[in-house]
C-alpha positions in Angstrom: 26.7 142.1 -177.2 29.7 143.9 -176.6 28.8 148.0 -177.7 30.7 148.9 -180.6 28.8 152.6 -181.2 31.5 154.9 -182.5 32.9 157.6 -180.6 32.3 161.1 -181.9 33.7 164.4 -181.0 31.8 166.6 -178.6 33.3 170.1 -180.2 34.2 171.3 -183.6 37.5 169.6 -183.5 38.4 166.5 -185.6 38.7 163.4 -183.6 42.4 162.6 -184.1 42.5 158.3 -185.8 44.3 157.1 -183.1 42.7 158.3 -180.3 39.3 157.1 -182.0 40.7 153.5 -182.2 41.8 153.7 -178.7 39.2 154.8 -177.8 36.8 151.8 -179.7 39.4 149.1 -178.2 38.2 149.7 -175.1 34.8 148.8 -176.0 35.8 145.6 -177.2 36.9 143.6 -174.5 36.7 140.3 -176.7 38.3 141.3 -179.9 42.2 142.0 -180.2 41.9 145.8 -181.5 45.1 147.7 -182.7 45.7 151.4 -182.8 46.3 152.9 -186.5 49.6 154.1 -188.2 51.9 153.8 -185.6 54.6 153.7 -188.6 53.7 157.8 -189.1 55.0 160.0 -186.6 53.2 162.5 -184.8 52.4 166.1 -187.2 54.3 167.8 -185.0 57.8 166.1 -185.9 57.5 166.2 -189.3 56.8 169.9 -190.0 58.9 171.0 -192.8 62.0 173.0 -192.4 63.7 175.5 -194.8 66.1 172.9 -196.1 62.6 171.4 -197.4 62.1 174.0 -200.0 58.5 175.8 -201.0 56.8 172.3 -200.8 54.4 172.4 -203.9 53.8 168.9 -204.8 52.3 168.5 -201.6 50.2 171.3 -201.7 48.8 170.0 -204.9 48.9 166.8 -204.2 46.5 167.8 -200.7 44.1 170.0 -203.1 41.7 167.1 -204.0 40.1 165.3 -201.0 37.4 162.8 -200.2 34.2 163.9 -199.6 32.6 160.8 -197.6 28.5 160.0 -197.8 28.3 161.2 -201.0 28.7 157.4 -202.7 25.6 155.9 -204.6 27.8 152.8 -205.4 25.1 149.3 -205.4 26.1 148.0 -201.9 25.1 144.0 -203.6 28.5 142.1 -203.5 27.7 140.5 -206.2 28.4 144.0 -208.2 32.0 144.2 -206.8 34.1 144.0 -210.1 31.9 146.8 -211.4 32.6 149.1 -208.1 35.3 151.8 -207.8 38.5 150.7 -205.9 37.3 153.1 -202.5 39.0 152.8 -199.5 37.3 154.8 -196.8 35.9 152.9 -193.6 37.6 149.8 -193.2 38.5 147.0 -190.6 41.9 145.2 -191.1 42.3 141.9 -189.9 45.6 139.2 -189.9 46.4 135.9 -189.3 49.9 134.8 -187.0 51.0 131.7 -185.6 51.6 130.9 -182.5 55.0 133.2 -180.9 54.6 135.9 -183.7 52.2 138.0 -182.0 54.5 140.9 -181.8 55.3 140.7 -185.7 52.1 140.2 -186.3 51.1 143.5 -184.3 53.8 146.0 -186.0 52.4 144.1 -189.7 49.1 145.4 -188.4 50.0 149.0 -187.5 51.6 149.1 -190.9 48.5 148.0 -192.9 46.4 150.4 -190.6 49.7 153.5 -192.2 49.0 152.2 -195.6 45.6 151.9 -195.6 45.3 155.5 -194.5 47.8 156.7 -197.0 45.2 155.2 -199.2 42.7 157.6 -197.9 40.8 155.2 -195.5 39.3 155.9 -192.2 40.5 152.3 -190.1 38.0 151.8 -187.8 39.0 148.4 -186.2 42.1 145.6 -186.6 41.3 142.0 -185.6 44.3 139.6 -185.0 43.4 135.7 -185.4 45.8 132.9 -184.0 46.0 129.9 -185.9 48.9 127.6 -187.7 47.9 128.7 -191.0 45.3 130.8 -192.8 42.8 128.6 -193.3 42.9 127.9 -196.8 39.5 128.9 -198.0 38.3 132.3 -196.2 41.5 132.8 -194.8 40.4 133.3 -191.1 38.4 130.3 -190.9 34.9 129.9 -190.8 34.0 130.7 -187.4 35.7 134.0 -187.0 34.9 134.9 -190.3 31.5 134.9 -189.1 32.4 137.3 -186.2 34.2 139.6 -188.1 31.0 139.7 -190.4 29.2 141.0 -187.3 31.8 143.4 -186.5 31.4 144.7 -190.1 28.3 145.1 -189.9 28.0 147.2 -186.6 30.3 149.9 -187.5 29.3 150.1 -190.7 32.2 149.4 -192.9 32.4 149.3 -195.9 35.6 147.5 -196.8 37.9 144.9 -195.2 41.7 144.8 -195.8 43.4 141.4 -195.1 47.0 141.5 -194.1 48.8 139.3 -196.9 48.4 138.5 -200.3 45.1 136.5 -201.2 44.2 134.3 -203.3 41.5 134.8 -205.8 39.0 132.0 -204.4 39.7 133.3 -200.5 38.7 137.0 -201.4 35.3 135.3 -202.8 34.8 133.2 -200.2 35.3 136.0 -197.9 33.5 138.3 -199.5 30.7 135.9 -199.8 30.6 135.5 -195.8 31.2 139.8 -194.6 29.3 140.8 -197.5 31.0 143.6 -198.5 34.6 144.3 -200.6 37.7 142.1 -199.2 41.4 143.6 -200.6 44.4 142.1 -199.9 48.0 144.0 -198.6 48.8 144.1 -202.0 46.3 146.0 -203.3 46.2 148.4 -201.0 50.4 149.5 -202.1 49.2 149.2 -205.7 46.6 152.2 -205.3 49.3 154.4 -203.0 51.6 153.8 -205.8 48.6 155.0 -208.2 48.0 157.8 -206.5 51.4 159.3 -206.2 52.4 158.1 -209.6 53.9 161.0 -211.5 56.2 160.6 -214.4 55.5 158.5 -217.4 57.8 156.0 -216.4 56.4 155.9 -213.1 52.4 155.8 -214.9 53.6 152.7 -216.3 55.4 150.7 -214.0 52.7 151.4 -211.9 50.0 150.1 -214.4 52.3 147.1 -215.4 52.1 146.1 -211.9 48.6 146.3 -211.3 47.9 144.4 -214.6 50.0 141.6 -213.3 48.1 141.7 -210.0 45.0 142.0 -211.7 44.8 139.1 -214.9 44.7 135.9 -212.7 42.0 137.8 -210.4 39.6 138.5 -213.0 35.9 137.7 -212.2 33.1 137.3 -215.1 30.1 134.9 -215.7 31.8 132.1 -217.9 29.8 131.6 -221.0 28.9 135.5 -221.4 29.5 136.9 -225.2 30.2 133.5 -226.1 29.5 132.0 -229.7 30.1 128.2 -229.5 28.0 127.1 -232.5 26.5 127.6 -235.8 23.7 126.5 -237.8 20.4 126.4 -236.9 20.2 124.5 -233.8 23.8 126.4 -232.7 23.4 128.9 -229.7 19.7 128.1 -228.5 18.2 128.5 -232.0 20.1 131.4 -232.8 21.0 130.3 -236.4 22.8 132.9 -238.7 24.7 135.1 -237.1 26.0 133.1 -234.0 28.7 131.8 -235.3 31.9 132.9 -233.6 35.3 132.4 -231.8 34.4 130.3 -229.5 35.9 133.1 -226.7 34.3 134.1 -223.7 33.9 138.0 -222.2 36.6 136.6 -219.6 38.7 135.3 -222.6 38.8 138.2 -224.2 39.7 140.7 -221.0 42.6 138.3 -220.5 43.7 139.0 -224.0 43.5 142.5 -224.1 45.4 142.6 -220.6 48.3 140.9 -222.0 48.7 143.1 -225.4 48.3 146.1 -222.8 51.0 144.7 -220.4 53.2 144.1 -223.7 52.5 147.2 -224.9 53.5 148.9 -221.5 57.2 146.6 -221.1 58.0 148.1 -224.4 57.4 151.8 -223.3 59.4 151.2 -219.8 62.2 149.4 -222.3 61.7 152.5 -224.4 63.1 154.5 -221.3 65.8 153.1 -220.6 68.2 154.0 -223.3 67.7 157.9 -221.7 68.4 157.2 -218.2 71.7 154.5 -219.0 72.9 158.0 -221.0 72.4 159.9 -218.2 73.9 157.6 -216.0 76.9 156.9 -219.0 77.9 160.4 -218.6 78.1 160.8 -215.2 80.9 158.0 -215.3 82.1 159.6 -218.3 83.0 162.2 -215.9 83.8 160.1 -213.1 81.1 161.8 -210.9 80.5 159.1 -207.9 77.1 158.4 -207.2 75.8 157.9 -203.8 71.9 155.9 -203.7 69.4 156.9 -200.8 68.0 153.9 -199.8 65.5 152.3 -197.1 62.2 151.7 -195.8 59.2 154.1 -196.5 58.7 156.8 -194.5 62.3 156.5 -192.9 63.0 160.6 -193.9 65.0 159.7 -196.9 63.7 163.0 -198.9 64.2 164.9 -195.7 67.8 163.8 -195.5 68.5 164.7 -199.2 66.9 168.3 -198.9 69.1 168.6 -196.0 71.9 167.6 -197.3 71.5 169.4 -200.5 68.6 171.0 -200.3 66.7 169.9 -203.4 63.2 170.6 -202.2 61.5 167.0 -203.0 58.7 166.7 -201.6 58.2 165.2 -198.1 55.6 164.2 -196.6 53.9 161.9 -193.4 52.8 159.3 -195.7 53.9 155.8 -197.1 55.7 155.8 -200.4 55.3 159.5 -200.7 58.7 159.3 -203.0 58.2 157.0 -206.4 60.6 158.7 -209.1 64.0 158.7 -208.6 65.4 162.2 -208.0 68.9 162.7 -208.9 70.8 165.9 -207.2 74.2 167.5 -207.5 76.3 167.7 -204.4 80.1 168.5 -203.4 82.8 167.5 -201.1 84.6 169.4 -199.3 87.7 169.0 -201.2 85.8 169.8 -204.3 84.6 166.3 -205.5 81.3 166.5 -207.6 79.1 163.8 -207.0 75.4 162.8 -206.7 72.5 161.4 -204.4 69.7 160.0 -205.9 66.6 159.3 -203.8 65.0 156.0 -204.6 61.7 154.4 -203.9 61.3 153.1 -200.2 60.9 149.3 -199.4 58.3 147.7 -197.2 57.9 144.2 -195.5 55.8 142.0 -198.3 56.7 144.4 -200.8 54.6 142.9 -203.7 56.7 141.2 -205.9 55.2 142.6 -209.3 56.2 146.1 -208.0 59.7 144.9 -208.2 59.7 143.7 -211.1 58.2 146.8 -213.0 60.4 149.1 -210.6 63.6 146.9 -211.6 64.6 150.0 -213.9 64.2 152.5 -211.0 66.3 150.7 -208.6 69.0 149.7 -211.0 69.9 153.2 -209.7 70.6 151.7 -206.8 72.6 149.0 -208.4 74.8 151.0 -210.0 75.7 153.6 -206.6 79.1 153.5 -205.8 78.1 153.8 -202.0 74.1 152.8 -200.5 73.1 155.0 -197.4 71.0 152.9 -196.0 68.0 155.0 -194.1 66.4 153.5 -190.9 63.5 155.0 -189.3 64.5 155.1 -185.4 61.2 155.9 -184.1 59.7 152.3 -185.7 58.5 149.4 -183.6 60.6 147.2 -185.2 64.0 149.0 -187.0 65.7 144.9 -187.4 63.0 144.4 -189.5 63.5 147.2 -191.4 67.2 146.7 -191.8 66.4 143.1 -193.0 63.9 144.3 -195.7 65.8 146.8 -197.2 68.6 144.7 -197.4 66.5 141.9 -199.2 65.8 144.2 -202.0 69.4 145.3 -202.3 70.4 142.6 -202.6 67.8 140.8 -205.3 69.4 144.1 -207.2 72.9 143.0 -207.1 73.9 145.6 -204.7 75.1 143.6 -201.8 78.7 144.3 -202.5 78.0 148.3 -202.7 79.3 150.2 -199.5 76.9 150.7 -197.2 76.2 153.5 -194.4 73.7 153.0 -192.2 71.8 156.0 -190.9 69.5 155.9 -188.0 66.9 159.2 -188.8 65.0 160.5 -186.5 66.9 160.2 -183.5 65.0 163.3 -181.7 62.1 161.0 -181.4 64.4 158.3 -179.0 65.9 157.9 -175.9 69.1 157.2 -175.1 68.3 153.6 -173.9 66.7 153.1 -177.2 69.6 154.3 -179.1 72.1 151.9 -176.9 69.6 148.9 -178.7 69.9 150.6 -181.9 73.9 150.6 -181.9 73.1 146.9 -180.8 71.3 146.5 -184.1 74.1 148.1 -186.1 77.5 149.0 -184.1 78.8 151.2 -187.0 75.6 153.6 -187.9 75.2 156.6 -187.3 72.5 158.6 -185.9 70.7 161.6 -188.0 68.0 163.9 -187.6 66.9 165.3 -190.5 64.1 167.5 -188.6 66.5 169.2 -185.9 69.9 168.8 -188.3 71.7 166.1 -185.7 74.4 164.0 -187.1 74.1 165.4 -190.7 78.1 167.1 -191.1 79.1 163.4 -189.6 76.8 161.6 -191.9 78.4 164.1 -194.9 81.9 162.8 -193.6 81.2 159.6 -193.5 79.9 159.8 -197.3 82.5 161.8 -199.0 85.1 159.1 -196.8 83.6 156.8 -198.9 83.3 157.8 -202.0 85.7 156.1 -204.1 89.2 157.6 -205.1 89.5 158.0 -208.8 92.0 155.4 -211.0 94.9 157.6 -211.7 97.2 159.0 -209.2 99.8 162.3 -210.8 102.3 164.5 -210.0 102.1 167.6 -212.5 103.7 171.1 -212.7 100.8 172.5 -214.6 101.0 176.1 -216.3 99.4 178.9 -215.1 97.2 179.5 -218.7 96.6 175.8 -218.0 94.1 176.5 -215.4 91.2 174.5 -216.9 93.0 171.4 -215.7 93.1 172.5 -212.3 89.9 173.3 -212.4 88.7 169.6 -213.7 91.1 168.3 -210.8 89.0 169.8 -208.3 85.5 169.0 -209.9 85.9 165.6 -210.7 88.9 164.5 -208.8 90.8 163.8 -205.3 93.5 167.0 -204.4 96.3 165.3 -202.1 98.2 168.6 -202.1 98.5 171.8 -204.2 101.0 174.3 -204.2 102.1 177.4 -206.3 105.6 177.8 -208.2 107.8 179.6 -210.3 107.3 177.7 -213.0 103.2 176.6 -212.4 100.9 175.0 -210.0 102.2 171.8 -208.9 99.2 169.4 -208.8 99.3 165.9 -207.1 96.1 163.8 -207.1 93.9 161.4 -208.4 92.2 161.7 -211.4 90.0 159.9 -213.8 91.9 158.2 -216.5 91.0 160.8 -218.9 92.1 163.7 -217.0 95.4 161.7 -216.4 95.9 161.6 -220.3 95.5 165.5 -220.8 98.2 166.1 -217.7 100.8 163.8 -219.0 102.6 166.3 -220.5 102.9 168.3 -217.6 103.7 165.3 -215.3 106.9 165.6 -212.9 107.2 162.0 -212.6 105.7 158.7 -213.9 102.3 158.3 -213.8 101.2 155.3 -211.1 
């Protein structure tokens, strides 16, 4: 039997995860191990910089920790809708046809980042090649059985599968490794849990996981129920056993809908303060620029660079849920915004886009989309074609779009020839070392879109207001001073055009 002891640490230090996987694939000379979270970078190249602000959500967010071996949880399975959604020492396993391998790999090491943002230890990955998951325990029965014995000799306690299941394969699987089976899905429901902040963001959140949870719900049929009366009804029962006719399972269903009701109305109840918001930033003509791409691509580390909003950043998937909305300027003296959104993943699960519809309608509504890439990843095309999925089941396909590579520090220059392959017009960004930022801030403000109105104005010197709103919210062509005022020529919103007409030098275009 092939030795699968785990490897401890001969000193004081902490045995870094990937090393320990590594390490145990080598001991497994029959089993297809993967390292874990290659999708987070090395500490050392995401230590914050100054343009990252004090950091304090992530201090508090790193002040409550796990304390493993300190569970009395039952370990039956058949107790597993009463236990505790726990993530700590798990083995992650996948299914690929034939030709996918490498796909299948990258999915892997991306299950092995979320799981850990979760706040699990991955102690093993297990790839299976087959057509299809077999359609009752997903692996099929023969390698379900092995991974059962690989479960059982390092001790885990919980085994992530890399797709969505379906309610009767989790049984089925559970019934054969005899301990908790989750699904992908489940997994990014209980990151977004965790980092779940603002009461919008509570309740999308537990919309979603409603949604997940009502067709997977698990009871004992007949339990609670009252089918008959009289004396005969119920086993002899008589008075007092009349009833509804509905089941314990009946009745959870029903109280999860009137909650998920309940919660639609409150995230319809915000919207009519976030379209006013938005309504007077176009009242204004203030362009809006969206921050968009996969998680973990340094989106909050390019907008505290560009602007330096302190949001928190961190090495972790979906670190960023609520959209965060900063001021910035041009440098001709345009206002405008940048809004970091939610990051997209491959399999994103589809309820999460429903009840995060009203966060990326932020996206929706950007005049320009720059779209973040994470240079370091395995695979950036299938990042580029994710993001772009979602952008578009938003309506956003039309929206300009600049593509950022980030974290070109972490490359070499033949990787970055494949990038420009990938995308001939990106640019390339570091938002760790400041690379590529003032031609990223070009390449924005060159963008942004010129407002309706073009004038020509000799505008009076105790008319400086006007000016004033010209620069804020409008394009300058050219500005000089005169005898008789300040003659203006630009582009303005329509508005602004209507309180310089009286100043104008020549028909407005």
């Amino acid at each position: 039997m092939t030795d699968t002891t785990t490897p401890t640490s001969t000193d004081e230090t902490p045995v870094d995860p990937v090393a320990r996987v590594l390490e145990r694939a080598e001991a497994h000379s029959g089993v297809r191990v993967f390292g874990a979270a290659q999708a987070l970078q090395d500490a050392k190249t995401v230590t914050s910089t100054d343009t990252d602000g004090e950091q304090w959500d992530r201090e508090e967010r790193a002040a409550l920790r796990r304390v493993p071996g300190l569970s009395t949880e039952l370990e039956d399975v058949t107790e597993v809708e009463y236990r505790q959604l726990r993530l700590e020492n798990v083995v992650i396993v996948g299914v690929h046809p034939q030709g996918e391998q490498e796909d299948a790999e990258n999915s892997l090491r991306e299950l092995a980042a979320l799981a850990e943002t979760a706040g699990a230890i991955v102690l093993d990955g297990v790839l299976q090649r087959r057509p299809h998951p077999d359609p009752a325990t997903y692996l099929g029965r023969g390698k379900a059985q092995e991974l059962s014995d690989l479960v059982a000799a390092l001790g885990a306690d919980t085994v992530i599968a890399d797709t969505e299941l379906a309610p009767s394969q989790r049984r089925a699987l559970e019934d054969v490794v005899k301990v908790k089976v989750i699904d992908r899905t489940t997994v990014i429901l209980d990151i977004f849990s965790q980092h779940a902040k603002s009461r919008e963001g509570k309740a999308q959140v537990e919309l979603a996981q409603l949604e997940y949870l009502l067709p997977r719900l698990r009871g004992w049929g007949d339990s609670m129920s009252r089918q008959a009366g009289g004396q005969v009804g119920a086993g002899g029962a008589g008075m007092g056993s009349r009833g509804p006719g509905e089941t314990k399972i009946e009745l959870d269903r029903r109280r999860i809908r009137t909650k998920m009701a309940v919660l639609r109305r409150q995230i319809r109840d915000f919207a009519p303060a976030r379209d006013a918001k938005r309504a007077e930033r176009k009242r204004h003509t203030i362009p809006s620029v969206a921050i968009a791409g996969y998680t973990n691509a340094g989106k909050s580390s390019l907008l505290n660079r560009l602007t330096s909003a302190g949001v928190l950043v961190e090495n972790a998937l979906f670190a960023t849920l609520d959209a965060t909305v900063r001021r910035a300027a041009a440098s001709d003296g345009r206002v405008y915004t940048l809004t970091d959104t939610v990051g997209f993943v491959r399999n994103l699960p589809h309820q999460l886009v429903e009840a995060f519809r009203s966060t990326l309608e932020e996206v929706g509504d950007a005049d320009v989309i720059v779209h973040v890439v994470d240079a370091a990843h395995p695979d950036p095309a299938a990042q580029l074609q994710t993001v772009r999925d979602v952008i578009g089941d938003v309506g956003a396909r039309d929206i300009t779009e600049i593509v950022v590579f980030n974290k070109v520090d972490l490359v070499d220059d033949d990787t970055r020839l494949v990038l420009r392959g990938l995308e001939p017009r990106a640019l390339f960004a570091s938002s760790r070392t400041g690379e590529g930022i003032d031609e990223l801030r070009s390449a924005v403000e060159a963008a942004l879109p010129l407002p309706a109105v073009e004038v020509r104005a000799l505008v009076p010197y105790d008319r400086g207001d006007l000016i004033s709103a010209a620069h804020e919210s409008g394009h300058i062509v050219s500005q000089t001073h005169e005898a008789g005022g300040t003659a203006l020529h630009a582009h303005v919103s329509e508005r602004l055009a209507a309180e310089l007409a009286p100043f104008a030098i020549q028909p407005l275009s």
